[in-house]
C-alpha positions in Angstrom: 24.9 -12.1 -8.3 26.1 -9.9 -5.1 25.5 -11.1 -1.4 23.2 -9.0 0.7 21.3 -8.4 3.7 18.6 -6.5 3.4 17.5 -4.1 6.4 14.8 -1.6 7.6 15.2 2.1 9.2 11.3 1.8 10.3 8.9 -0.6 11.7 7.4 -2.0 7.9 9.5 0.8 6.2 11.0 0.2 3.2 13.4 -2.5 2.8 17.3 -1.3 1.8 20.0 -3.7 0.2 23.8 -3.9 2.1 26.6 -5.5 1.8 27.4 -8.0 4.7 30.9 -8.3 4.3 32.2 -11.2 6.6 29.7 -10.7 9.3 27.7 -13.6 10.4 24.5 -11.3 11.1 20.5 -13.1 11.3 17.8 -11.2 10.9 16.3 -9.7 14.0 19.6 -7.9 14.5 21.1 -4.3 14.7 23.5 -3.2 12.1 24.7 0.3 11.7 25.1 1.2 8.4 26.1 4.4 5.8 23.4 5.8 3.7 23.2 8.5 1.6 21.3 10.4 4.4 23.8 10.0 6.9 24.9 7.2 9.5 22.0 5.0 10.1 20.9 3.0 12.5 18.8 -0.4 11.1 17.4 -3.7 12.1 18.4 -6.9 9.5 14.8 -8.4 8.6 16.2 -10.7 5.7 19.4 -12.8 6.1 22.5 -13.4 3.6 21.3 -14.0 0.6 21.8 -13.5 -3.1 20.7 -11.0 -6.4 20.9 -10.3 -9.4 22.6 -7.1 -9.3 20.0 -5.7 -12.2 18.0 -5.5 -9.3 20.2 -3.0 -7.2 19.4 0.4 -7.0 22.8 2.4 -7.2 26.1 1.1 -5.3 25.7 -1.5 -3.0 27.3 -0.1 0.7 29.2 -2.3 3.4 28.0 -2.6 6.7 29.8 -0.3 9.2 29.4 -3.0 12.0 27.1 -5.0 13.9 25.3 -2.5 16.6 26.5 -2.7 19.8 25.0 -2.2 23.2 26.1 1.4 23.6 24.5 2.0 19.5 21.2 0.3 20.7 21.5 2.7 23.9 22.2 6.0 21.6 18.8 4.5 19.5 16.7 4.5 22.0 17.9 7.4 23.4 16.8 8.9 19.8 13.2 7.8 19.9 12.8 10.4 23.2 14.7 13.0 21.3 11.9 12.6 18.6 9.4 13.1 21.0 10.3 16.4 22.5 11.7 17.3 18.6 7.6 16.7 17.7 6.3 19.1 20.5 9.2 21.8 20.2 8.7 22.2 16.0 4.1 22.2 17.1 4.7 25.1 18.7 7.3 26.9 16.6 4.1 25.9 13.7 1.8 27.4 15.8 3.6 30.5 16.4 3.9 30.9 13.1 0.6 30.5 12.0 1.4 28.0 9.2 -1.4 25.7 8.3 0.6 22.2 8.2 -0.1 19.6 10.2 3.0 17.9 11.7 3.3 14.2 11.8 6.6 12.6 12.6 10.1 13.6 13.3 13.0 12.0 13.6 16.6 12.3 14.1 19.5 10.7 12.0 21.5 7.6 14.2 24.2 10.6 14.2 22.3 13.3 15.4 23.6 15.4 11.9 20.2 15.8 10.8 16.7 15.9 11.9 13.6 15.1 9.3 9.9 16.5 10.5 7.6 14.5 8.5 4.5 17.0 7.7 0.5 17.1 5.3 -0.9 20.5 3.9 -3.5 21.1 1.4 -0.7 22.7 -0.9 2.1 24.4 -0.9 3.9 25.5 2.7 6.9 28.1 3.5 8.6 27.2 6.2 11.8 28.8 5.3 11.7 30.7 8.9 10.2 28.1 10.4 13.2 26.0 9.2 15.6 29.1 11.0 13.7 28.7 13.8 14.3 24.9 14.3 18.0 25.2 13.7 18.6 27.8 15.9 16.9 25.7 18.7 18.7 22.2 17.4 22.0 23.2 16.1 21.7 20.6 13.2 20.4 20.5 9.8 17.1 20.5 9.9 14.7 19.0 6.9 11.0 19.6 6.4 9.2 17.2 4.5 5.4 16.9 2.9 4.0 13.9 2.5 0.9 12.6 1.3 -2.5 11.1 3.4 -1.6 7.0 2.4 1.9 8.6 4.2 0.2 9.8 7.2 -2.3 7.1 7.9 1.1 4.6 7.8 2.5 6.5 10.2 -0.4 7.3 12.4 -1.8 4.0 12.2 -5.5 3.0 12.7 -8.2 0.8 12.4 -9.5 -0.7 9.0 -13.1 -1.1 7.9 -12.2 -4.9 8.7 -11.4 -4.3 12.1 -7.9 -5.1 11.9 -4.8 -2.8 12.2 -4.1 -1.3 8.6 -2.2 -2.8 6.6 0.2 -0.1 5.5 1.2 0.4 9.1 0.8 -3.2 9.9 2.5 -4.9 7.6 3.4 -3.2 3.9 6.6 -1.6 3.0 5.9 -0.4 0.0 2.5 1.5 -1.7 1.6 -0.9 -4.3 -0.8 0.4 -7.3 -4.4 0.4 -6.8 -7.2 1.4 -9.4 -10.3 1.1 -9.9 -10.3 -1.5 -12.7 -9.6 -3.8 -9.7 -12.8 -2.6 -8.0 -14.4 -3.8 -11.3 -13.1 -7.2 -11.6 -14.4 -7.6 -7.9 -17.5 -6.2 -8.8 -17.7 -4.0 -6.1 -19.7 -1.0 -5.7 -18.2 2.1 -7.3 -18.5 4.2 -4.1 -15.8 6.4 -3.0 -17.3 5.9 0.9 -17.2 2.1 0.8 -13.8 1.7 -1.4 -11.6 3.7 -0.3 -9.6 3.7 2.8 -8.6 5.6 6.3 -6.4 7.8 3.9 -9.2 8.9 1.7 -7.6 6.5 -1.2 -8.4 3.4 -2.7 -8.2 0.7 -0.1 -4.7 -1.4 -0.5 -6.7 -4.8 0.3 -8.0 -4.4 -3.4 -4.7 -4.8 -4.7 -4.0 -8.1 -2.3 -7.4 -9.9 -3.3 -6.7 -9.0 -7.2 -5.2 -12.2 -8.6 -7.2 -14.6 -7.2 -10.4 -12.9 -8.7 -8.5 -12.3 -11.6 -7.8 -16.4 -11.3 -11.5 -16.8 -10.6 -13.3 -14.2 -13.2 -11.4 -16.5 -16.2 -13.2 -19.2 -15.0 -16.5 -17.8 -15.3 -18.9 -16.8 -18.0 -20.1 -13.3 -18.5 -23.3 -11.4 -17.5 -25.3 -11.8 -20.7 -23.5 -15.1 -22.1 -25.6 -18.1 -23.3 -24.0 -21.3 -22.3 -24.9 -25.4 -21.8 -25.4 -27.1 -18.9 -24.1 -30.6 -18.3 -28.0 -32.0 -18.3 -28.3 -30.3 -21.7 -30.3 -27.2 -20.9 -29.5 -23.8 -22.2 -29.5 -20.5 -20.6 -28.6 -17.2 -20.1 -26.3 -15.6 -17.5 -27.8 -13.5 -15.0 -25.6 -13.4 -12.3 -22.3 -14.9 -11.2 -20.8 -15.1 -8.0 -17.2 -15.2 -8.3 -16.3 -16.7 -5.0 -18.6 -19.3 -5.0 -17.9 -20.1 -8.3 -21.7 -20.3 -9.1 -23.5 -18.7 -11.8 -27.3 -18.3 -12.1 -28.9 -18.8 -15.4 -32.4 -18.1 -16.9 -33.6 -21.0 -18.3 -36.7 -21.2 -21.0 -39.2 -23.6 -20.0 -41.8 -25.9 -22.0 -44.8 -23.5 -21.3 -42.7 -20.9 -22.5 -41.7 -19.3 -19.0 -38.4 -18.6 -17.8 -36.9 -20.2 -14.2 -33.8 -19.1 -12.6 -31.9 -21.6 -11.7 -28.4 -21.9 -10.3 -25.2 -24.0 -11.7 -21.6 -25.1 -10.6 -19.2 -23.5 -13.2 -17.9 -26.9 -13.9 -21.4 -28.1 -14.6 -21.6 -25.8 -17.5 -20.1 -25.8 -20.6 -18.7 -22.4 -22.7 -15.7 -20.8 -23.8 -13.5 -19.5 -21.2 -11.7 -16.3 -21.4 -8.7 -15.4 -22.4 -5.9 -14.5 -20.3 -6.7 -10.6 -19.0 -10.1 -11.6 -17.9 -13.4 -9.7 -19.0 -12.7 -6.5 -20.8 -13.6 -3.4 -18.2 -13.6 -6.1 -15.8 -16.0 -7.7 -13.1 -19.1 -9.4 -14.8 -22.3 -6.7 -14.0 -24.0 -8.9 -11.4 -26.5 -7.2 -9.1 -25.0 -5.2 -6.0 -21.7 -4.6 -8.2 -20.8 -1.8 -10.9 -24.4 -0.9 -11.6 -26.4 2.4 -10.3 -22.7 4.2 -9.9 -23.3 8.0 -10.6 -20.9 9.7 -13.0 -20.0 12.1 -10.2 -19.1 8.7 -7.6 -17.0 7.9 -11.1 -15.3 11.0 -11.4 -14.1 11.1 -7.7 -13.1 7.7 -8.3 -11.1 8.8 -11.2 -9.5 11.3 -8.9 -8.5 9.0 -6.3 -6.7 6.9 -8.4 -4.7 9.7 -10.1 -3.9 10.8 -6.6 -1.8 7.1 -6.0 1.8 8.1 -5.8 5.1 7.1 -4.4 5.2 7.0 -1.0 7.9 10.1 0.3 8.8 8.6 3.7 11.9 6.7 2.3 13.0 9.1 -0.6 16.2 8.0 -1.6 
């Protein structure tokens, strides 16, 4: 086990592991710290604490020191620098007549580097456009692309919900997202109404996954013929996972069939196994059914698209 405080570069960036050495630090504070990018400058956001060193990625650096007033000063004085760096490199794209669309910049704690974050449709040479920069900066100068989820977290905006989005609210990390999850929560398989600001597969699908994955196994299938607890039997029609209701079509005496609805604990069948339905979600109406093969395919696209997020390569 090795002691560490773990700290961020960005606001919900990644989270990077350092040794604390004998510094009382609590989270909330400035540290300044080596990286393999440079001199960085970082704000602690989880305390001394300890792990398994399986879990480290590479050597595990000290602390340089605790930020002091002048480092915060040198900081901010950083974030304006980006600001000007953002409108000097626009125009150096513009006069070049390169179709990328320039997102972010920022300088290293050191001023030995400065990173212009940037989205094209493929591939971009900026080699003179790099020239042009360095000539202008004096400093190495790095351009990279990044991908739409990458742009929308940095951007920020507004999500179908209303609230902020959560990659640039409040998640460090890109976790996977696919459409089997869209099944098990029988939504519709609609590009327009599953997928995000970015154009991807909303991220809330992944959040919401194991509780309906918790729910679905307690539930009976679309199609399944199970008992109630007043000894009637009937076939599944619909479920609704949240409610934990299920609607069954029951025969009558005169030979007609009634809908009627159940409590899944009034009924009695076999529950599934651990995994859920196979394909996942259970067919009920306004879920999987009616998707086009061509809604599919784009589907199939967007997922394939996920990838690792480039803003904190290492």
């Amino acid at each position: 086990m090795k002691e560490v405080i773990g700290v961020r570069f960005r606001e919900n960036g990644k989270i990077y592991f350092f040794n604390p050495l004998n510094y009382k630090i609590d989270p909330g504070r400035y540290v300044i710290v080596e990286t393999q990018h440079g001199v960085e400058f970082g704000k602690v956001v989880l305390g001394r604490r300890e792990v398994d060193e399986t879990k480290l990625q590479g050597e595990l650096k000290p602390i340089i020191r605790i930020a002091t007033e002048a480092d915060e000063k040198k900081h901010a004085e950083n974030l304006e620098k980006n600001k000007k760096a953002m409108v000097i490199c626009k125009e150096k794209i513009e006069k070049r007549g390169l179709e990328m669309k320039l997102i972010g910049a920022e300088y290293s704690f050191d001023n030995s580097k400065v990173l212009f974050y940037f989205t094209a449709d493929g591939r971009v040479d900026f080699r003179e456009l790099v020239k042009d920069l360095a000539a202008v900066f004096k400093t190495r100068i790095e351009l990279r692309q990044v991908g739409v989820r990458d742009e929308t977290k940095i951007l920020g905006g507004i999500g179908i919900c209303g609230r902020r989005l959560c990659c640039n609210a409040h998640l460090s990390e890109f976790g996977p997202v696919s459409i089997k999850m869209a099944k098990e929560q029988n939504l519709s398989l609609n590009p327009g109404k599953i997928s995000g600001v970015c154009g991807r597969l909303m991220c809330c699908l992944a959040h919401e996954q194991e509780t309906y994955e918790y729910l679905n196994k307690k539930l009976p299938n679309v199609g399944d013929v199970v008992k109630t607890f007043d000894g009637k039997t009937g076939e599944v029609t619909a479920v609704s996972v949240l409610r934990q209701k299920v609607k069954l079509k029951v025969a009558q005496e005169d030979d007609t069939f009634e809908i009627e609805e159940y409590k899944v604990d009034e009924l009695r069948f076999k529950p599934k196994k651990k995994g859920g339905q196979k394909g996942g979600g259970h067919g009920r109406k306004g879920g999987n059914e009616g998707s086009s093969e061509k809604e599919l395919k784009e589907l199939e696209n967007l997922e394939r698209k996920e990838g690792k997020s480039k803003l904190d390569e290492d």
